[in-house]
C-alpha positions as CSV (number, residue, x, y, z in Angstrom):
1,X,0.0,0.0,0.0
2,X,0.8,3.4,-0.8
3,X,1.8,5.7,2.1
4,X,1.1,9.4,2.8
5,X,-1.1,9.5,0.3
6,X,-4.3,11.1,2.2
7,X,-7.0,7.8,1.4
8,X,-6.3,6.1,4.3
9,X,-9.7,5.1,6.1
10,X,-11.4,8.1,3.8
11,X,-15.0,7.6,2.5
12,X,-15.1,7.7,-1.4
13,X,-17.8,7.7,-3.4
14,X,-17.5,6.9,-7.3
15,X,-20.7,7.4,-9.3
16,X,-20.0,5.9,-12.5
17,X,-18.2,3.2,-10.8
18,X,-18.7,-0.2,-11.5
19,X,-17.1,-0.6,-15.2
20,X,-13.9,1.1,-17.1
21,X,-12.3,4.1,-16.0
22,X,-14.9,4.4,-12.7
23,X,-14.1,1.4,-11.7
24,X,-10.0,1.6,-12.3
25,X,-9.8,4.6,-10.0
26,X,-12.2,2.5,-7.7
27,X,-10.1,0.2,-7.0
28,X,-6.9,2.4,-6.6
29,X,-8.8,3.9,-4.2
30,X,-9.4,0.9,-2.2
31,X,-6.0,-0.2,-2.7
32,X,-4.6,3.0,-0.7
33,X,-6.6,1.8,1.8
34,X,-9.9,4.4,1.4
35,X,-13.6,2.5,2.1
36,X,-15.2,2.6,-1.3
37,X,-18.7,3.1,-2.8
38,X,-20.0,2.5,-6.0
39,X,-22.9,4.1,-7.6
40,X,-23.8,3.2,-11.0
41,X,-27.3,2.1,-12.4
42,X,-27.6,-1.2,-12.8
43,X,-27.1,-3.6,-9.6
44,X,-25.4,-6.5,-11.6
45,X,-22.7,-4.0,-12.5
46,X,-22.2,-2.6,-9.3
47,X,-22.5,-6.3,-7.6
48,X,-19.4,-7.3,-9.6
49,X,-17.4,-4.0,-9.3
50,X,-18.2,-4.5,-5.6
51,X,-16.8,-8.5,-5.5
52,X,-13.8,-7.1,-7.7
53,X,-12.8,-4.6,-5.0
54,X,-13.8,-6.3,-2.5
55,X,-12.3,-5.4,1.4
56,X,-15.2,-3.0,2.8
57,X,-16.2,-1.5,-0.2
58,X,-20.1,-1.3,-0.7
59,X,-22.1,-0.4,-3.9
60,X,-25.8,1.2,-4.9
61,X,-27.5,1.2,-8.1
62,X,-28.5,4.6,-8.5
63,X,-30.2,6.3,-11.8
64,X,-28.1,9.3,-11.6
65,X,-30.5,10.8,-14.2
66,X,-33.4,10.9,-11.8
67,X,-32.7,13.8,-9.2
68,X,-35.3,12.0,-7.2
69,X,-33.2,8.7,-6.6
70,X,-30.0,11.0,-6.5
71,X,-30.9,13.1,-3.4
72,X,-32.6,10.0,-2.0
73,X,-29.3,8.3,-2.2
74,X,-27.3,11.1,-0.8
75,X,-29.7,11.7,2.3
76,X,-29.1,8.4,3.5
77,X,-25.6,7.7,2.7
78,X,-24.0,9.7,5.3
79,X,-20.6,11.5,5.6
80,X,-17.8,10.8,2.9
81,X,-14.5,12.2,2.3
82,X,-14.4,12.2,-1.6
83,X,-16.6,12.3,-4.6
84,X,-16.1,11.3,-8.0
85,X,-17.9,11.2,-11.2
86,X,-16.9,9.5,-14.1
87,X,-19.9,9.7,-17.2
88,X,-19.7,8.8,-20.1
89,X,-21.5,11.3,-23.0
């Protein structure tokens, strides 16, 4: 594991996480030791992104085009230390 490198026991959210790019800085992430979560929108994908990291990371399937099931996610997820979103357009 990396050291000094700030992730250590951080909360990090990836929306766009369970395939390609997403899911590459997903699991550098978890491998400097931060507590991972997944958001994409379909649970099979996030499932396996989840299995692939493995440790404590965690994963939702979330449509992130629905500001409905976005804020609904958010309000219960909690505190976190990071966000990122990878989309592809």
């Amino acid at each position: 594991m990396l050291q000094g490198n700030g992730l250590q026991d951080k909360r990090v959210v990836v929306l766009g996480g369970s395939s390609g790019i997403g899911l590459a800085l997903a699991q550098l992430a978890a491998a400097q030791g931060a507590k991972v979560v997944i958001v994409s929108s379909t649970a099979e994908r996030v499932q396996k992104a989840v299995q692939c990291i493995g440790g404590e990371a965690q994963g939702q399937a979330v449509d992130v085009s629905n500001e409905r099931a976005v804020a609904t996610f958010f309000s219960k997820l909690g505190p976190f230390d990071h966000l990122v979103f990878y989309g592809r357009r």
